[in-house]
Structures are given as C-alpha cells and as structure tokens.
Legacy VTK file of the C-alpha trace (Angstrom):
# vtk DataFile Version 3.0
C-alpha trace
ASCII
DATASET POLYDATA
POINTS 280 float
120.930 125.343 124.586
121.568 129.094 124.980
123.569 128.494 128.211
125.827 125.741 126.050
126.485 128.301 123.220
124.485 126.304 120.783
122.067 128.043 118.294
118.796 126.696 117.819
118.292 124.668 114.450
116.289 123.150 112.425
118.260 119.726 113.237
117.556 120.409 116.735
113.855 121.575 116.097
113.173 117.934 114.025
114.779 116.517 117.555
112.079 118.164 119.394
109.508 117.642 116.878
109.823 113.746 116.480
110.153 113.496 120.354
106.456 115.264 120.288
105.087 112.151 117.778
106.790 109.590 119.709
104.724 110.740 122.817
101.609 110.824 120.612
101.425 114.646 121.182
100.658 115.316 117.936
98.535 118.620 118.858
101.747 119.841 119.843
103.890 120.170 116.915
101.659 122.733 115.129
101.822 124.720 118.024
105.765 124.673 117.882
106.181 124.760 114.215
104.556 128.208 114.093
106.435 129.449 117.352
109.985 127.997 117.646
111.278 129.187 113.804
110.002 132.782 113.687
111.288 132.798 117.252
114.766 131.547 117.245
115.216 133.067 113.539
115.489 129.961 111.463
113.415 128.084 109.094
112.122 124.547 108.469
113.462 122.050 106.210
111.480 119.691 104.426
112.192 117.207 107.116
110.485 119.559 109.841
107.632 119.816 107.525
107.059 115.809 107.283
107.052 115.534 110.773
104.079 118.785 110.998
102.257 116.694 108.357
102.621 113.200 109.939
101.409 115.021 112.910
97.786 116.653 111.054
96.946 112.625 109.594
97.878 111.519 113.140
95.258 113.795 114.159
92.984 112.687 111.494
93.433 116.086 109.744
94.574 115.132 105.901
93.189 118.242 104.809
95.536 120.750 106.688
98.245 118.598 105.815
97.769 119.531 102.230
97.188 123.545 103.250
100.943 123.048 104.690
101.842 121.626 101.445
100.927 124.487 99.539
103.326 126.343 102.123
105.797 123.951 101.173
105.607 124.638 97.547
105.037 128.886 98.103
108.614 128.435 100.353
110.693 126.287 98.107
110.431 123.423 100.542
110.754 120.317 98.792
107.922 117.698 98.953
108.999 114.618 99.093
106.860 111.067 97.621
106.386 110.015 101.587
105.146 113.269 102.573
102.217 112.240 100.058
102.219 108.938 101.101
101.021 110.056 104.483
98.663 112.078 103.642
97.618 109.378 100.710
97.271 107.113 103.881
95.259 109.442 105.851
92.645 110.271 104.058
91.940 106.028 102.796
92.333 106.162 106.527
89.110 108.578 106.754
87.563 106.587 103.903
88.024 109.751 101.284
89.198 107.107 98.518
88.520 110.481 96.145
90.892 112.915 98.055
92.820 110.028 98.073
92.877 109.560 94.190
93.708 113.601 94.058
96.432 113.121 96.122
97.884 110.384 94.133
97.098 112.470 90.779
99.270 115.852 91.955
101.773 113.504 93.236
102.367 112.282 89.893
101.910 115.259 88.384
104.623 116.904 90.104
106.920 114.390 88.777
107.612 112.763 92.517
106.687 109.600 91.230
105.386 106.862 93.714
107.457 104.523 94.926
106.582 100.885 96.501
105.411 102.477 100.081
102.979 104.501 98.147
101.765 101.881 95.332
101.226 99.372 98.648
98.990 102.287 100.765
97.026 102.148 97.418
97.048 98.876 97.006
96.059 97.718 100.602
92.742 100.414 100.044
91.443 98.610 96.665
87.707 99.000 97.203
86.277 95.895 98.242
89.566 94.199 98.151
89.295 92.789 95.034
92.378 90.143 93.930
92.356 91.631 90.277
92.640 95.337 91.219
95.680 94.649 93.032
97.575 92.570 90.704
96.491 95.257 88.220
98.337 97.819 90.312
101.767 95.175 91.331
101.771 95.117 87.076
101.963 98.743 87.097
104.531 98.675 89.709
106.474 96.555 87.859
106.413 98.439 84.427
107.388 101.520 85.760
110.515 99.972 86.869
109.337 99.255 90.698
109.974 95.743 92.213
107.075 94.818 94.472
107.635 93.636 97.878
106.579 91.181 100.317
103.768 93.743 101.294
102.388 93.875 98.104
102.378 90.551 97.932
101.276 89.764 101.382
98.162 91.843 100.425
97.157 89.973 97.033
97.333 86.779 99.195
95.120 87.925 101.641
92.423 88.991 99.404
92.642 86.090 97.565
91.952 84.165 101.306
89.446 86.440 102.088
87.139 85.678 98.424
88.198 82.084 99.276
90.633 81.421 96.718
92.807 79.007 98.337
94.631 77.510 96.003
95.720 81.325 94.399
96.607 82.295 97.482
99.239 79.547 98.357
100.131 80.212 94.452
101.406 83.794 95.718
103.295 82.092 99.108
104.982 79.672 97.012
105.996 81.805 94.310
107.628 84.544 97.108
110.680 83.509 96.433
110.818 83.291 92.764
109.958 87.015 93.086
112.598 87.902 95.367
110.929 88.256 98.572
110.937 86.375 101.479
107.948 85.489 103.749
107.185 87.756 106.932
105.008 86.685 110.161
102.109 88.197 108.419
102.318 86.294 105.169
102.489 83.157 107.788
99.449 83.852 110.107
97.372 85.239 107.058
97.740 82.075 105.125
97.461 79.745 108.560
94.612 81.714 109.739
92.722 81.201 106.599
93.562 77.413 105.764
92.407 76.560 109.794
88.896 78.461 108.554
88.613 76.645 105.762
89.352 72.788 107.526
93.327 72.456 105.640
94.730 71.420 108.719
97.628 69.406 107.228
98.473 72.183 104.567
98.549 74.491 108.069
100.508 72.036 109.853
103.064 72.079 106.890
102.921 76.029 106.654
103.918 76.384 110.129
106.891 74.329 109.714
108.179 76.455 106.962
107.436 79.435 109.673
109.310 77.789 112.278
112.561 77.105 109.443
112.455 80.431 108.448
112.345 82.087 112.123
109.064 83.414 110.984
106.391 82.237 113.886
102.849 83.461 113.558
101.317 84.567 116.943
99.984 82.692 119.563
96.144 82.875 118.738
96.727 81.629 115.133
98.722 79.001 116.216
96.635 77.803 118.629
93.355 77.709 116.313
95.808 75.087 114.399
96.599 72.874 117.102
92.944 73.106 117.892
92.050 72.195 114.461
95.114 69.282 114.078
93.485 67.647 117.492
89.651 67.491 116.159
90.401 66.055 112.822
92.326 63.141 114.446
96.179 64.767 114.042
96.780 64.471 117.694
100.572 63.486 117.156
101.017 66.328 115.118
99.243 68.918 117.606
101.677 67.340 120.362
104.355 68.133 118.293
103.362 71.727 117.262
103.009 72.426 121.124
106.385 70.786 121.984
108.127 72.992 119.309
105.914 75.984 120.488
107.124 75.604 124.358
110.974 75.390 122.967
110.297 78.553 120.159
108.778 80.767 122.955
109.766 82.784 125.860
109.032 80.757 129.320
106.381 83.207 129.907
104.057 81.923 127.532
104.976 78.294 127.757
101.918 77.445 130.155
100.020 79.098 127.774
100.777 75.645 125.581
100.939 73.551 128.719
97.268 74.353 129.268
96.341 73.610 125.991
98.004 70.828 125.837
96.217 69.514 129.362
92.852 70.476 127.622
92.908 68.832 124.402
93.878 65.568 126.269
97.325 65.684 124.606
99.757 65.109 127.755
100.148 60.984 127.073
100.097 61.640 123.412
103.291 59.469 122.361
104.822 61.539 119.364
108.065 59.242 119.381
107.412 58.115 116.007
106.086 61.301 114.313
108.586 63.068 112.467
108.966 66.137 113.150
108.545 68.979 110.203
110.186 72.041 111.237
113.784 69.810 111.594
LINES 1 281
280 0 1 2 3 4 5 6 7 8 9 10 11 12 13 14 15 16 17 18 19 20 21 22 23 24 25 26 27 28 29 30 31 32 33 34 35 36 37 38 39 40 41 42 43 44 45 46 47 48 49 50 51 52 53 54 55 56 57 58 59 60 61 62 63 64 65 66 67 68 69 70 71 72 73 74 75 76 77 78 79 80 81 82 83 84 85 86 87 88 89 90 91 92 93 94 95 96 97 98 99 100 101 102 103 104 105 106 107 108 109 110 111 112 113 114 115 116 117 118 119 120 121 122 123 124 125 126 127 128 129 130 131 132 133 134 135 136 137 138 139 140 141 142 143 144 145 146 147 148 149 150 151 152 153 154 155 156 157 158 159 160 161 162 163 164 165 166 167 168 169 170 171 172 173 174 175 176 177 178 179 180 181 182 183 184 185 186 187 188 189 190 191 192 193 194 195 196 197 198 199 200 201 202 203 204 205 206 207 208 209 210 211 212 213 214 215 216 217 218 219 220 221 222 223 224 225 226 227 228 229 230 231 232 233 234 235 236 237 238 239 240 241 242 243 244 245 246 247 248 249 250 251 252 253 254 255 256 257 258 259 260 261 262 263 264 265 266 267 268 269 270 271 272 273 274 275 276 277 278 279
C-alpha cells in the first residue's frame, strides 16, 4: 500500500481483520490489533473492535472480550447492541448463563437496548428449554416495541416439539403468517422431524407440501425419515410421490439418493396415477 501512495486505515485494517475470521485465524487478529494501529499511526473504530471481539468468543474467550470493552468505553469507542450480542452468545456458548445474564444487565443499562438478534440468543438459551420462558421473553419483545421473527418463533415451536406438544407447536407454524413471518427450512424440518417421531405421517406428508410451495425444502435426512414413515403405515402412493417430486426439486447429484430409496422400499411399480399430488 506504501508503494501505491495509500495510507494505512482503519477501513483497510477491518479489510485485513475480517479476512483473518473468514480463514478461522482468529488468534491472529489480537496479534494485529495491538501492532498494525500504534504502527501505522491510526486508531480503531468501533467496527475494528467488533471484529477483535468476534475473534476472543471465536476463541472461546468471552471474558477478554469484555476487558476490550472496557477499552472501548476508556477510548470513546462506541459499543454497539451486537458487540454484546456476541459476547452474550459466547459465554451461553460456554454454559456461563450468569455472565450471560451480566452481560445482558450492562447492556441495558447502558441504554443500547437489545434488539431481536439479542432477545433470540437469549431466547434460544432458556434453561431447559422451557415453552413458557420463551413466550415470556417474545411478550417482552413485543412490548418494548420489537417485532419477533421467524427465529423466535422457530424456537418456541421447537420446544414445544421437543416437551411433545404437538398440537402447540403446529399452533405456532400456522399462525406464522398472521404474525408476519414466513416459514424457513428450519421451521419445516423441525416440525417434519418431530411429527415422523411421533407416527403423524399424513400431517408430515401435508407439511412438506407446503415446503415444496413455498421453495422451502427440508434436507434430505428429514425427508427421507418421512417417506420411510409414509411407506410403513400403508401411504405407499404418497411416498412414490414425495420421491418423484424430490428427484425433480433436487440437483441430479442426489437424485439416486431417492432412486435407491425408492428401489428399497419396493416403491418402483407403485402406480401413483391417481394420487393427487399436494405440492401442485
């Protein structure tokens, strides 16, 4: 850069910085945050800190990440709500739910109030997972003016799957929309996942329709424990026709994946020509 006439930056130092994380060489940007400023005579801008403090949690380290915010604060650096977040993360992460709770405390406390990335970190580390505690905190987020998203919302589904709650969880899919969020591949292969384990083959077999409609497709392993599921409880036809809309939806490469199947469940002569399909 001194060849091309350019000073060194701290634009050009984030460059450097966030090339560091994306080669997971996360022991490297301490080592270059102390060195490169005091060097080149600049300083670091909050951005340049975010990326030293992404770097620490990276490392498993949420407790030098907050010594660097102190330097933040002694510099005049702001700190912004996902430079908490990521620590937040980090130390749920390490299971410290109490450093976590401090964390969340001085955030709020120094008026950078959480936003919907931060209420979902806390909500996705509920202790035990318990449906209540999150829709206690997606209340919260809605009366302090935040709208939650399909994350949030992904989550209270899945714990209500996971305490076997069926019929609450499907309440949450089905509502989505009414809420202003749309369904992800996650919200698909959580609820598909969890209605094959608990034998609701035909309420799976209509989920993965909607998937298909809304360019939404679980993975392959979820899908497959559905056609499994749809062939042993006498749904051959609609197994066949779950695999034929499978080989079309995915790349060639994993289209013997569903030929095989298809061989192995006996479901080759299956005639489907009267089953209608539901993902038209």
């Amino acid at each position: 850069m001194d060849d091309l006439g350019t000073p060194r930056s701290a634009i050009s130092f984030n460059v450097l910085l966030s090339a560091c994380v994306r080669s997971k060489l996360y022991d490297r940007v301490p080592q270059l945050f102390d060195e490169i400023p005091v060097k080149y005579g600049f300083l670091p801008d909050k951005v340049s800190y975010g990326i030293l403090i992404r770097s620490y949690c990276e490392m498993g380290s949420p407790e030098m990440a907050m010594e660097r915010l102190k330097e933040m604060e002694e510099k005049g650096v702001e700190i912004t709500t996902v430079t908490f977040t990521t620590i937040l993360h980090s130390f749920y992460k390490k299971g410290k739910s109490d450093e976590a709770e401090k964390v969340w405390n001085e955030m709020v406390n120094r008026g950078c109030g959480p936003d919907v990335g931060a209420y979902n970190v806390k909500i996705m580390n509920i202790q035990g997972g318990d449906p209540e505690g999150v829709k206690g905190l997606i209340e919260e987020m809605s009366n302090v003016g935040l709208k939650p998203d399909t994350i949030s919302y992904n989550y209270l589904m899945s714990c209500y799957c996971r305490n076997g709650m069926m019929d609450e969880a499907e309440k949450v899919y089905e509502d989505l929309e009414t809420k202003g969020c749309n369904p992800n591949a996650s919200t698909f292969r959580t609820l598909i996942f969890y209605l094959c384990k608990n034998e609701q083959f035909e309420t799976g077999y209509k989920i993965f329709g909607e998937s298909v409609r809304a360019n939404k497709i679980p993975d392959v392993n979820t899908l497959k424990y559905l056609v499994h599921g749809l062939a042993k409880s006498s749904k051959a036809k609609e197994a066949k026709e779950m695999i034929r809309t499978m080989k079309k939806k995915f790349p060639a490469n994993v289209v013997k994946v569903w030929t095989k199947l298809e061989d192995e469940l006996g479901l080759a002569k299956v005639d489907i020509s009267d089953i209608k399909s539901n993902v038209a």
